[in-house]
C-alpha positions as CSV (number, residue, x, y, z in Angstrom):
1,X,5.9,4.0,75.2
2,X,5.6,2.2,71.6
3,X,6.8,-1.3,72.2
4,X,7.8,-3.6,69.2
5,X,8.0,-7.2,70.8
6,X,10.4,-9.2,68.5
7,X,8.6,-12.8,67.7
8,X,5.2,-13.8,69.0
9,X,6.1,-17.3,69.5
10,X,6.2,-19.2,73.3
11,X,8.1,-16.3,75.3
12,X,7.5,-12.7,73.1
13,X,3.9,-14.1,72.2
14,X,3.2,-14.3,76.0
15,X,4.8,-11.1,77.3
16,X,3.9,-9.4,74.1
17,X,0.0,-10.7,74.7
18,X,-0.7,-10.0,78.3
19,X,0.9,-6.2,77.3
20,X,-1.6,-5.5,74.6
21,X,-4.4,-7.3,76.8
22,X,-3.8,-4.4,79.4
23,X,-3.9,-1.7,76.9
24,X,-0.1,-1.1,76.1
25,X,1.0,0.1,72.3
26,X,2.4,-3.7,71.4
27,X,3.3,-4.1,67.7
28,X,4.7,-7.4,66.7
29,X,7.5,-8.0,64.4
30,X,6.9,-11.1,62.6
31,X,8.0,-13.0,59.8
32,X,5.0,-13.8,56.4
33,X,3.8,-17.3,58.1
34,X,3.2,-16.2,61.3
35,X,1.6,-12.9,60.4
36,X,-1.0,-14.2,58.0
37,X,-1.7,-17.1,61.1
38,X,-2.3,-14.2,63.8
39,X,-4.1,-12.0,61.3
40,X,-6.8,-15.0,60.9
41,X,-6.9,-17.0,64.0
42,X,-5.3,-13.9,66.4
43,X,-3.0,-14.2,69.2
44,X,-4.1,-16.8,71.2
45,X,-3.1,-18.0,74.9
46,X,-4.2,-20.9,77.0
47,X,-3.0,-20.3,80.3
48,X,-4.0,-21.5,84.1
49,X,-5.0,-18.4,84.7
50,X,-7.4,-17.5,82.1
51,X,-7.2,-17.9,77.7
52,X,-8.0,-15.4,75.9
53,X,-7.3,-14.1,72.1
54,X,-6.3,-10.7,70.7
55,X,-6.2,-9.3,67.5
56,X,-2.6,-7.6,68.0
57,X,-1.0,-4.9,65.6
58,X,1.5,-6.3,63.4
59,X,4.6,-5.3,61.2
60,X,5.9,-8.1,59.0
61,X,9.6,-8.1,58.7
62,X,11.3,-6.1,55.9
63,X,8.5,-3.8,56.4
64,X,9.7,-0.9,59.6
65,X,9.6,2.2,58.8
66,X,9.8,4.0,62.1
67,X,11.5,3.6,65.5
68,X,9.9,2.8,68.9
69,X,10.6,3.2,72.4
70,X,11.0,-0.3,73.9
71,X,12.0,-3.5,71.5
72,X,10.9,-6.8,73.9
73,X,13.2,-9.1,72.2
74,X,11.7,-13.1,72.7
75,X,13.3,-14.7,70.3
76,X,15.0,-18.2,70.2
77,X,19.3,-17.5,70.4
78,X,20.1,-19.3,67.8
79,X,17.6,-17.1,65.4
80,X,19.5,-13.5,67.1
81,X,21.4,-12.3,64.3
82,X,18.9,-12.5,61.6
83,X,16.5,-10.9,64.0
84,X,18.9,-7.9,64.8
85,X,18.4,-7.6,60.7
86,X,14.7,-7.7,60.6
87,X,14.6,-5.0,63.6
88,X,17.6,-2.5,63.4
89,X,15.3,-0.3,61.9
90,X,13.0,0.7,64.3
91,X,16.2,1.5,66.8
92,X,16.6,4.8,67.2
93,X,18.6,7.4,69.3
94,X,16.6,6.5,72.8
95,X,15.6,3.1,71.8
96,X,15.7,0.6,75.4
97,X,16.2,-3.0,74.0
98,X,15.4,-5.6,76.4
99,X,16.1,-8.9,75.5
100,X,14.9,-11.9,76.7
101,X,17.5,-14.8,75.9
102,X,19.0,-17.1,78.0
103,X,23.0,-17.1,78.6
104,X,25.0,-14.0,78.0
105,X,26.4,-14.1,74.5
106,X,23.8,-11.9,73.2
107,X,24.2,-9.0,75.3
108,X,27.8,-9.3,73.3
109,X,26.4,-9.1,70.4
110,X,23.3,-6.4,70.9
111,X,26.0,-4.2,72.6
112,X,28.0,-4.8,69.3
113,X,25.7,-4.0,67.1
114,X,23.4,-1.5,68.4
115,X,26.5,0.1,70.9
116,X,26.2,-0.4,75.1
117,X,23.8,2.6,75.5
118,X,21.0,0.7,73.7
119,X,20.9,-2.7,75.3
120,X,19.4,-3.4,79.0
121,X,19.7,-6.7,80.6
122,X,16.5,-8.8,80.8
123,X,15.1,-12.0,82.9
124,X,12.1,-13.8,81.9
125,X,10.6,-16.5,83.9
126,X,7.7,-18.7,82.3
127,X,7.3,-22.4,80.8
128,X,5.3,-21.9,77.8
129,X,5.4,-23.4,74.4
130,X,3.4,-23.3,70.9
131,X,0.9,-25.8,70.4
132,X,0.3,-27.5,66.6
133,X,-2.2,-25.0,66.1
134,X,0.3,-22.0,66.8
135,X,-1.7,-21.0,70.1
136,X,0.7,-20.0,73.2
137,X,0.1,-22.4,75.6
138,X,1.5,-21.3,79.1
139,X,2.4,-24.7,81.0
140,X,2.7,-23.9,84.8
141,X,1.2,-20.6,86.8
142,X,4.7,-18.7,86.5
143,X,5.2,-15.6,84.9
144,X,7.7,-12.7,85.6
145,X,10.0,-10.3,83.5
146,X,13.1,-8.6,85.3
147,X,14.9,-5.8,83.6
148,X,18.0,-3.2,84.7
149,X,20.7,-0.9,83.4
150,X,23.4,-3.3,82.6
151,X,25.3,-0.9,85.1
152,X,22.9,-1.2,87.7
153,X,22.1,1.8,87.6
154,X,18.4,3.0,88.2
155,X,18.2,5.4,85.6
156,X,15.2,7.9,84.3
157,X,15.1,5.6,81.4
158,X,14.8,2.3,83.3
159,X,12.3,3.8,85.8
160,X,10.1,4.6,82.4
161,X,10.3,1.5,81.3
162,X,9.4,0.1,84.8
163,X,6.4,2.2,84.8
164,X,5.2,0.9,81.2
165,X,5.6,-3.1,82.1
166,X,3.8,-2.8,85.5
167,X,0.3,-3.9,85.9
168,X,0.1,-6.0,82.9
169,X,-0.7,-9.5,84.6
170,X,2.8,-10.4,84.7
171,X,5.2,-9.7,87.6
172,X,7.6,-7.1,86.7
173,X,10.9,-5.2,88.4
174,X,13.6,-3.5,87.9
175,X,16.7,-4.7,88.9
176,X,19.8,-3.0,90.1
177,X,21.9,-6.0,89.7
178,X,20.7,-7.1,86.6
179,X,24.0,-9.0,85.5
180,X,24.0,-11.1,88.6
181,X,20.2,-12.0,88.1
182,X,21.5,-13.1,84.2
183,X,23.9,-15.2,86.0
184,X,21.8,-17.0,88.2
185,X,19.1,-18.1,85.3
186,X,21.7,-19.4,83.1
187,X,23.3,-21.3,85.8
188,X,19.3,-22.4,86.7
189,X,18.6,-23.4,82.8
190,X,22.1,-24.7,81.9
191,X,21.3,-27.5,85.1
192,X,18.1,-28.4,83.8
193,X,19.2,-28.2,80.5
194,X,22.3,-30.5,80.6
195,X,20.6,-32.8,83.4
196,X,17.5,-33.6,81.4
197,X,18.9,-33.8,78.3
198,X,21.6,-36.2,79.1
199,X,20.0,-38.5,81.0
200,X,16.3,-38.0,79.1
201,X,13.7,-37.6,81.5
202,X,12.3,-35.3,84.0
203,X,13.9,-34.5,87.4
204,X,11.9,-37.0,88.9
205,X,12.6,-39.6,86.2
206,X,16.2,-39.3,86.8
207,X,15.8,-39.1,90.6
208,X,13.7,-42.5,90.6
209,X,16.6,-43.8,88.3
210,X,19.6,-42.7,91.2
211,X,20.9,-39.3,89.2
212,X,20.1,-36.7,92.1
213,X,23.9,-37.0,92.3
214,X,24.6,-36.2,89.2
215,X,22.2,-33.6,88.8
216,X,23.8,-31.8,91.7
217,X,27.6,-32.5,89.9
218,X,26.2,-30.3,87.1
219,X,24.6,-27.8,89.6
220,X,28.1,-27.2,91.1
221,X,30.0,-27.2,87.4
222,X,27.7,-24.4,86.5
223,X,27.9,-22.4,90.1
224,X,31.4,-22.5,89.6
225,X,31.7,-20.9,86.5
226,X,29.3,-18.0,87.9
227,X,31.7,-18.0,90.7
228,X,34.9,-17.5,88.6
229,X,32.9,-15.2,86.4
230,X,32.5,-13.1,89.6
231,X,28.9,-13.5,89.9
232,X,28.7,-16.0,93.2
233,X,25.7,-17.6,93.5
234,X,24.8,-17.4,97.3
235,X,24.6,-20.6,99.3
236,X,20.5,-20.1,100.0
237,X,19.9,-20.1,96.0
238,X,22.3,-23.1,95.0
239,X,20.3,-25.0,98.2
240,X,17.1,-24.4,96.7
241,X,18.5,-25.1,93.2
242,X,19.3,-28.6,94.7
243,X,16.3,-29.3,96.6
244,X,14.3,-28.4,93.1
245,X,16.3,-30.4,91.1
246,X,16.3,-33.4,93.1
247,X,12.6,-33.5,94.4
248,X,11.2,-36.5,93.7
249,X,8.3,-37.3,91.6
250,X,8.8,-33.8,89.9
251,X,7.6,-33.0,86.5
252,X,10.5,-30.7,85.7
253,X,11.8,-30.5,82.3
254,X,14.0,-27.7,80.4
255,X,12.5,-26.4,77.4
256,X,15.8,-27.6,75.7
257,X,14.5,-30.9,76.7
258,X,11.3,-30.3,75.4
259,X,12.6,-29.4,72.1
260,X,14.8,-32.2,71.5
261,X,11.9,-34.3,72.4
262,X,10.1,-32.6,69.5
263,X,13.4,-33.1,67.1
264,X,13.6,-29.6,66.9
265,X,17.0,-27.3,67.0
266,X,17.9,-26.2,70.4
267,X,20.1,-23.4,71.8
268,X,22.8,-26.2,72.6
269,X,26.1,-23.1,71.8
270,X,24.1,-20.4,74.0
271,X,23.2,-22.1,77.1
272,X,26.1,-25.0,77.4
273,X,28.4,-24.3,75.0
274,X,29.2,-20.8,75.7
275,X,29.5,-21.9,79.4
276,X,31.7,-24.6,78.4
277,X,33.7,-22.5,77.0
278,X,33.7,-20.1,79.9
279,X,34.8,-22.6,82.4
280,X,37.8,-23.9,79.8
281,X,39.0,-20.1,80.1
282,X,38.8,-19.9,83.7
283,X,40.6,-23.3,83.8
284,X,38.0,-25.1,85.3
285,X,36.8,-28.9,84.6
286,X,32.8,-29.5,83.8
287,X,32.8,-33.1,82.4
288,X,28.9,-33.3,82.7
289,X,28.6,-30.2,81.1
290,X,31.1,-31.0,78.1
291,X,29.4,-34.6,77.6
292,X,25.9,-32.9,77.2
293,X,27.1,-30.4,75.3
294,X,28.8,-32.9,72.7
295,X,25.9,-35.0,73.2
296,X,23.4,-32.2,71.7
297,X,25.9,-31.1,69.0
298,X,25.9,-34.7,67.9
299,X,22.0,-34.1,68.1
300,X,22.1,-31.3,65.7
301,X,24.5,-32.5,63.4
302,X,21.9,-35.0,62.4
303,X,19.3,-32.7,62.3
304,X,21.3,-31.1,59.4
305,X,22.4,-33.9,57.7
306,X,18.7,-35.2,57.8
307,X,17.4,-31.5,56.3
């Protein structure tokens, strides 16, 4: 299958990398800055279980000319619409878009653009991020990609693309419950997210400072969204979402976290505020979840007044 892997940042960079590394046909869609870095320094990722640095194939946006098979979408949520622009035209008639983003909102708005047939669900798990020199630097030995039929079905289509991601360093499955799998990540990243980035510090930082309590206030707000949404998480994975959140000493941060560290933007609308606005719907109360929010918005607001 021809692969176009949307953004070689932390998460497409990775996935995108360690697919080319095996031998896989990996072109990546880029924008004029990072293509003219990875044409003269190369793809490059540190990782704990080996670096290594590619020269990859690469197509600079405006620049498509033909479709391809598979489109590995890793982009950042907030930068989705201008990247369904850049790559609409390489999505043709039997084109299998996975995307990568956290939340739902952007299966909305794939499936909108692109129409239902096109779009699979997707579920990525690694803690990577891009170091000042632009080198993907993988932060903790965790690395899987998850992938279905947004019907659950286990079509010819999604056994192909099974076939094509397996054996490329990375664990890789298809899922017949896809959706549900979608649902338990955001409710994972929206914890960590709103946890971390309202009280500022790693799970063990707030732990040490008495918040295990609240942490697990926001685990239940975002469980019971899933659980109105019709998408239950079961009691064994909110028990070992507690125990993680709360164990002390832990080094756990959310990328979101990480970013607002950096005063960068961060995908405050897709992972909280979307779920925010979920729960309002379904009539439910998530103070911790609305203060965070707000809190981030607040963030961003002087970002742009600052720019």
């Amino acid at each position: 299958m021809r692969i176009l892997v949307v953004g070689a940042g932390a998460t497409g960079g990775f996935f995108g990398g360690l697919l080319a590394r095996a031998g896989r046909d990996v072109t990546f869609l880029v924008r004029p800055a990072r293509a003219q870095a990875l044409r003269e320094h190369g793809l490059q990722i540190k990782s704990p279980r080996g670096d290594f640095t590619l020269a990859p194939q690469i197509a600079q946006t405006g620049t498509l000319s033909s479709t391809f098979d598979l489109i590995l979408l890793g982009v950042k949520a907030y930068t989705l619409e201008d990247a369904m622009n850049d790559f609409a035209p390489a999505v043709g008639p039997q084109t299998a878009i996975v995307p990568t983003l956290n939340g739902m909102r952007h299966i909305d708005l794939l499936t909108a653009r692109f129409g239902k047939s096109a779009v699979l669900g997707g579920v990525c798990i690694v803690s990577s991020t891009l170091d000042e020199s632009g080198r993907i630097v993988q932060l903790t030995d965790m690395q899987s990609l998850t992938y279905g039929e947004l019907s659950g079905e286990l079509t010819t289509r999604i056994r192909q693309v099974d076939a094509t991601l397996q054996g490329a360093g990375f664990a890789a499955s298809a899922s017949q419950h896809i959706v549900r799998d979608m649902w338990e990540k955001w409710v994972i990243i929206a914890t960590l997210g709103a946890s971390t980035c309202l009280m500022r510090g790693s799970i063990g930082a707030i732990v040490a400072a008495g918040g295990a309590p609240v942490i697990e206030a926001t685990l239940e707000e975002c469980a019971s969204v899933a659980r109105a949404a019709g998408y239950p998480p079961t009691d064994a994975f909110v028990a070992d979402m507690r125990a993680r959140f709360t164990a002390a000493g832990s080094p756990l941060t959310a990328s979101m976290y990480r970013d607002l560290q950096a005063g960068a933007k961060v995908e405050a609308d897709q992972i909280l505020g979307d779920l925010v606005g979920r729960a309002r719907e379904f009539g439910l109360s998530t103070p911790l979840l609305a203060a965070s929010y707000v809190q981030l918005n607040v963030y961003q607001r002087g970002l742009t007044q600052t720019a």
